[in-house]
Every structure is written in structure tokens, then in C-alpha cells.
N, C-alpha and C positions, 0 to 999 in steps of 0.2 A: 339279499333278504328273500325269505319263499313266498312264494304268492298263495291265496287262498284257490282254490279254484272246484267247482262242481267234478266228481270223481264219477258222475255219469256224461258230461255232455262237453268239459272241461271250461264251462263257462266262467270269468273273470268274475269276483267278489268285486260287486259295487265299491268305490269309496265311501258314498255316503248309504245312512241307514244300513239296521241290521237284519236284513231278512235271514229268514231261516232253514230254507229250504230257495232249490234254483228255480228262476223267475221264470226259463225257457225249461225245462223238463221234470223238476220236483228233485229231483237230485240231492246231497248231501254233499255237506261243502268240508274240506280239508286242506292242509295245507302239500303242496308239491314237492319241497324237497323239505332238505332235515333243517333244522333251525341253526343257525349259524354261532355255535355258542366259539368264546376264545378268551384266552385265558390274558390277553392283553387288554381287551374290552372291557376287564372288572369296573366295578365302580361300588369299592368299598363304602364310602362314604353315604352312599343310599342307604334307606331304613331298609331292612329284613332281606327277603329274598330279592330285591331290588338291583341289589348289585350286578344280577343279571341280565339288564333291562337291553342291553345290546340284542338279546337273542327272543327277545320278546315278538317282534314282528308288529312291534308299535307303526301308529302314523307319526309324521314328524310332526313336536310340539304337543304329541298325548301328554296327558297329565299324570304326575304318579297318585295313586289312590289306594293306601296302606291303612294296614292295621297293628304293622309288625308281623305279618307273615313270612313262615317260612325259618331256616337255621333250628330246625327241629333237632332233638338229640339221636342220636343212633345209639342204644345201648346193648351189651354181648351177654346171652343165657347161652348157660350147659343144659343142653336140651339133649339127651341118651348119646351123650361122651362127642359132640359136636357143639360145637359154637354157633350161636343160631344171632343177627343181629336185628334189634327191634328197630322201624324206626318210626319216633310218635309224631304221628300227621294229627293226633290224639291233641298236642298241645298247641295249635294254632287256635287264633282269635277265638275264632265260634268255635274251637272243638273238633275239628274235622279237616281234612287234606282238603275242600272244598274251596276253601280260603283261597289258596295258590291260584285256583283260575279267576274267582270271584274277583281280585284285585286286577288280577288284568283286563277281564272284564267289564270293569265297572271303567278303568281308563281309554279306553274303546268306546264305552258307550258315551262318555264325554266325548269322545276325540270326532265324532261322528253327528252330533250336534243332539242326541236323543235326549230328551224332556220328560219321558217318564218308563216302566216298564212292567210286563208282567213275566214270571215264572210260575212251575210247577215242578214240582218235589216232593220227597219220601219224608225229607224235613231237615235232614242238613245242608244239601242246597239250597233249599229255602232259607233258612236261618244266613248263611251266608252271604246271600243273596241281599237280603235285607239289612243287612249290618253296613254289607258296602256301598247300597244305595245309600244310606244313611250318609252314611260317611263323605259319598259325591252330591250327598244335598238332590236325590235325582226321586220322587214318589215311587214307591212300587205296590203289585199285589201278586201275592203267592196262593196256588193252590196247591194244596195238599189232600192225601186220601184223610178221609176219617180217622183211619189205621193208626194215622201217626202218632206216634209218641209225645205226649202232655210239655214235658220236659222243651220239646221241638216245637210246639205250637205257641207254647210262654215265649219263647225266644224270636220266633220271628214278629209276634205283636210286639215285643219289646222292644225292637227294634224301629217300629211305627208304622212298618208294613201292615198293609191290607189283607187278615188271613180269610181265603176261603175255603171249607172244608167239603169235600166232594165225599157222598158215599158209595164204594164200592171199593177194588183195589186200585193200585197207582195207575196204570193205564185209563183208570174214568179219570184222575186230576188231570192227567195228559189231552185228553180228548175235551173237557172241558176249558180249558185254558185256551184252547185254538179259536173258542168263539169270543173272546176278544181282540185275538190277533187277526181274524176274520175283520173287525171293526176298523184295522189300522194302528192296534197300539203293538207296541213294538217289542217282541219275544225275546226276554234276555235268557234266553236256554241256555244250560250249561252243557245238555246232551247233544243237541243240535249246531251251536256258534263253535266254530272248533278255536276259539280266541284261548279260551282257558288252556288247551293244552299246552299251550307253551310255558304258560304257567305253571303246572302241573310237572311239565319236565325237570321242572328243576329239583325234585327230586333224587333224579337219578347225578344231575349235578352235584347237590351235597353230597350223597352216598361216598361218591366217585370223591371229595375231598376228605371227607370225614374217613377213609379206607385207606390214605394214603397217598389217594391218586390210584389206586386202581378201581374195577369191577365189582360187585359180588359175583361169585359162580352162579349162582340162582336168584330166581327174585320174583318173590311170591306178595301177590293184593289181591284183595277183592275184585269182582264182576260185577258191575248192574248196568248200566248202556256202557261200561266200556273203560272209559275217558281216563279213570285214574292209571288202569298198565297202559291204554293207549299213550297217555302225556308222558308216564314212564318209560315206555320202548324209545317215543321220539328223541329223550335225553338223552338214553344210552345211545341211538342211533347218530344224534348229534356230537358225542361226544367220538366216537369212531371215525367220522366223518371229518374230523379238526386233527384223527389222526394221534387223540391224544388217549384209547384202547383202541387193544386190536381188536375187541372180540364184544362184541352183548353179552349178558347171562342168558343163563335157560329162564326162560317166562315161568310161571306156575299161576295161572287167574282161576279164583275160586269163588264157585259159586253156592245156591243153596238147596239141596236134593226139590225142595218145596217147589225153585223156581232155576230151573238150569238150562234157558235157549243156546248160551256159548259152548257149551260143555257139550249139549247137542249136535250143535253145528262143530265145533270141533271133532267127531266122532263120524257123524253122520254126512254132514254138507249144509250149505245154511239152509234149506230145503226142510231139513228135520228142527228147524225152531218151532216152526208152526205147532209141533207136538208137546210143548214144555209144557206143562200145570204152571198156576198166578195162583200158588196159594199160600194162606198163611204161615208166614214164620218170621222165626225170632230175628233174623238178619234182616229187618225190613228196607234195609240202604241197598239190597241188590235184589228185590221184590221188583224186576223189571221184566217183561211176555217180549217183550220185541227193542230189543237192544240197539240205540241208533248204529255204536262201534264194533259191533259184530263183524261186520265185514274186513275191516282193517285190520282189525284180530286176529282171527282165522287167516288171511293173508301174508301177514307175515310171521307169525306164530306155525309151523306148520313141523310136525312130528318131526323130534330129532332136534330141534330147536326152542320146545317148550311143550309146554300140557294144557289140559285143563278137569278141572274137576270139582264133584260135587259134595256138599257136605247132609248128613243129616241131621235132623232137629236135637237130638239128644246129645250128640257128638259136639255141635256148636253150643249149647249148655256146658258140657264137659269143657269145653277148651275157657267158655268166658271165667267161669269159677276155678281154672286150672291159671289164668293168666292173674286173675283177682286176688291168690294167694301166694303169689310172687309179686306182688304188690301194684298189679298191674289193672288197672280200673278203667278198662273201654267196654265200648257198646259190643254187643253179640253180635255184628257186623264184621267188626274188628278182628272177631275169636277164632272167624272162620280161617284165618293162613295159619294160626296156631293149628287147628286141627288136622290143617292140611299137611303142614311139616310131621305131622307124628304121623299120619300115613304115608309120607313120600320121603322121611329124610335119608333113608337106607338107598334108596336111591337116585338122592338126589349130586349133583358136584357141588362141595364146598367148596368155601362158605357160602352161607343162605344169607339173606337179608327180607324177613317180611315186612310189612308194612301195615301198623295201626292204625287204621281209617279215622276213627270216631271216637269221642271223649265218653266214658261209662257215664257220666253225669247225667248224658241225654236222654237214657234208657230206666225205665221204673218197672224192676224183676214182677212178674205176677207172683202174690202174695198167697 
């Protein structure tokens, strides 16, 4: 099983409590090697994406904490005389690929003895967030930008979460929420705990069943700190590693012309993040200046092995009302790999598989 460990200082992940950063240099914690997935370790009989709980990187005697997440559909468009595969992270609990880390997070934060927690979010982590505290009976509070979508803010009170609304862009909910963790109370980040990604990998696990048992050629999600292609490489990675493909896809992480520090630093060096614009747009789930998984990105994403790129505001309108009438109803978040594939699919290796982040339910078009 990998260890967590500080990727500046290599210092060991407490057992107990979830800090969020390393106690000896401020560091960001990750895990060391690839996740141990096998395909004798199944365990059908678990609800949702469960059955991959071997490769979880649980403590012994974690709890499982589901909502039916996960076994999402992979479905195939003729997209300019290519098969392009969707696959809807859209139709998990809350609405969003979010889920996948959320429940293993939330079994963690039992497994660890934690009593209560706070997050900050664009609004689908939060919502997610909330539904699974709910679910583990565990108090939470979420901050959110102002920004956020109505849709997202109804969802995590309904949930019985504490909303608090920060005004400025996502980076003040960020910076705000640290003066409770300042206090002691206990940071269930979903950008910072790298616990969800293994969660998250199992994405590339379905893919990988749902295909046959092979790869996609390519394999395009969104950007906003990272975590959704980071969880996705680590699957692919894991699943290489078991020996069971030879090869990953080509990456494709896409971001929003508005706010594009990965696309920067893929281009530039991480150096050139500092220069992104925080400004508004319609993709507000990757509305992120300072990406925690930027770095893990760029390191092993590197030319020849994947891209990255930026969309702009009109184009991501074009792709959401292009997906809408194909019958297809996610947030403008979402829209962005759509956009992405009609400028890159001439040169991309098939087949492609994007990835629908986000339920359209949670987005209310300006009028």
C-alpha cells in the first residue's frame, strides 16, 4: 500500500488527524507510489464504486461511507467522423466526479477519529462535501465565493452544512477558511488531502472495464487545482503498474482562457502561474490563480505525453448549448473538453474519452 508523504521534505502522514499541509516545512502531501489496484481484490458485492476498496489506501477497519457513487455510463458520439466517448461524472449523487473523493474522504475522516470539519469550494465540492458529512453524521461548514451558483449554494444548506459566502473570487473562500483551521478545526480539503484521489482514480478503472479492458488513446477533463486528471493519471498509472496496459493516454487538461495558471506553467514553467488573470467565467469549477496539483501535472504530463489548454468564453457557451442539443445537460465546466476536442481532435490519437465533470442542473444560464 503507498504511503502519503510531504513531496517537499518526504515527511510521513500522521496516522491520526488530517492536517493539510506538512507540520515540518508547509509542504503538500501525496501519495509515493501508484495505487495498488488488482483485479483479484474485486469486491463486487460493495455498493458503487466500492468494489475497489483494496486500492483505496484505507486504514484497517475505515468505514465505507457511500451514496452509490461511481459505475458512471461511458457513452460514444460521432463527433467530425471520430468516435469520441463521454463519460458522465455528471450523474453521481451530488452531480459531479466530486463524489468519488468525497466518500473516501469522508471514510478517512471517520477512520481518524475527526468530529467535525470545515471546506471551501467553487460549490461542487462543497455540495459534495456536505452530503457526505451528512451521510457520516460528522457537522460541517463550507465556504464558498459569493460567485457561486444559487443551484450550489441550495444544495449544500440542504444538506445541513454551514454555508458561508465570501465576497470576492474563489481564492478569498480559500483564504478565508484557513482562519478556522488556524483555530484547530479540521480542514476536509479536497485540493489539499490527497485521500480523494484515489478515489477519483477509479475513473480511469471503469474507463479501462467499460472499453474492454483497454485504454483510451486520449483523455481529456477539466483543470482547477488539478485533482480530477491528477486522480485520473494515478489510475491509468496504477493500472500499468498491475501490468494490466502497457501504455497511459495522451492527457488533454483544460482549462478557461479567464483563468489558465496549468496551461501557463505547461507552456511557460510553474514560474509563469503567477501571471494567470482570477477572472470571471462561465466555467467557475476551474476558477482556480494557484492550483495546489499543478505541480504533479506538469511533471509527469510533459510534451509528447499530453497538453494542456485554454478555452475561451464564447467557445465554452458554444460547446455547453452544442452538448445541450445532443441531449446532453451539464454545467459549462463540463463543456470545456467538448470544446477542447473540436480544436484538437484532428490531432489527437484515437479514441478519445472526455470527461463530464458536472450535472447542468447546478448552473442557472444568465437570462
Amino acid at each position: 500500500m503507498p504511503d502519503i508523504r510531504c513531496v517537499d521534505c518526504g515527511s510521513l502522514y500522521p496516522s491520526q488527524g488530517v492536517p493539510f499541509r506538512c507540520q515540518k516545512c508547509g509542504g503538500i502531501f501525496d501519495y509515493d507510489a501508484p495505487f495498488q489496484f488488482s483485479l483479484d481484490k474485486l469486491e463486487p458485492a460493495l455498493p458503487g464504486y466500492w468494489q475497489y476498496r483494496h486500492a483505496f489506501a484505507l486504514p484497517a477497519g475505515a468505514p465505507v461511507v457511500t451514496l452509490g457513487e461511481g459505475n458512471t455510463p461511458l457513452l460514444w458520439e460521432d463527433v467530425a467522423g471520430e468516435k469520441l466517448g463521454l463519460k458522465f461524472e455528471s450523474l453521481n449523487p451530488t452531480g459531479s466526479y466530486k463524489d468519488r473523493g468525497s466518500a473516501v474522504l469522508a471514510s478517512q475522516l471517520l477512520a481518524r477519529g475527526v468530529k467535525q470539519a470545515v471546506e471551501d469550494s467553487s460549490g461542487n465540492a462543497g455540495a459534495s462535501f456536505a452530503a457526505y458529512a451528512a451521510q457520516a453524521r460528522l457537522p460541517g461548514r463550507v465556504y464558498v465565493p459569493e460567485s457561486a451558483s444559487g443551484p450550489k449554494r441550495q444544495q449544500i444548506e440542504a444538506y445541513g452544512a454551514e454555508l458561508v459566502r465570501i465576497p470576492g473570487p474563489r481564492s478569498e473562500a480559500a483564504r478565508a477558511v484557513l482562519s478556522q483551521v488556524e483555530q484547530g478545526v479540521p480542514y476536509a480539503s479536497h485540493a489539499y488531502l490527497p485521500f480523494g484521489l484515489a478515489g477519483i482514480a477509479t475513473i480511469a478503472y471503469e474507463i479501462w472495464q467499460q472499453m474492454g479492458r483497454t485504454v483510451p488513446a486520449a483523455l481529456i477533463a477539466p483543470v482547477g487545482h488539478g485533482g480530477l486528471l491528477l486522480g485520473i493519471v494515478r489510475g491509468f498509472q496504477s493500472l500499468v503498474h498491475a501490468g494490466l496496459s502497457s501504455a497511459e493516454p495522451y492527457y488533454v487538461g483544460v482549462q478557461a482562457a479567464a483563468c489558465d495558471p496549468v496551461v501557463r506553467a505547461f507552456e511557460h514553467g510553474l514560474a509563469a502561474m503567477q501571471s494567470a488573470p482570477e477572472l470571471p467565467t462561465l466555467a467557475e469549477g476551474v476558477r482556480v490563480r494557484t492550483p495546489v496539483r499543478a505541480r504533479a501535472l506538469i511533471e509527469h504530463i510533459t510534451p509528447g505525453k499530453g497538453t494542456f489548454i485554454s478555452i475561451g468564453e464564447a467557445e465554452i457557451q458554444s460547446a455547453y448549448r452544442q452538448l445541450a442539443q445532443r441531449g446532453y445537460y451539464v454545467e459549462p465546466t463540463s463543456a470545456l473538453v467538448w470544446a477542447a476536442y473540436g480544436e484538437l481532435h484532428r490531432n489527437l490519437p484515437q479514441p478519445a474519452v472526455a470527461v463530464l465533470s458536472g450535472n447542468g442542473l447546478k448552473y442557472i444560464p444568465a437570462s
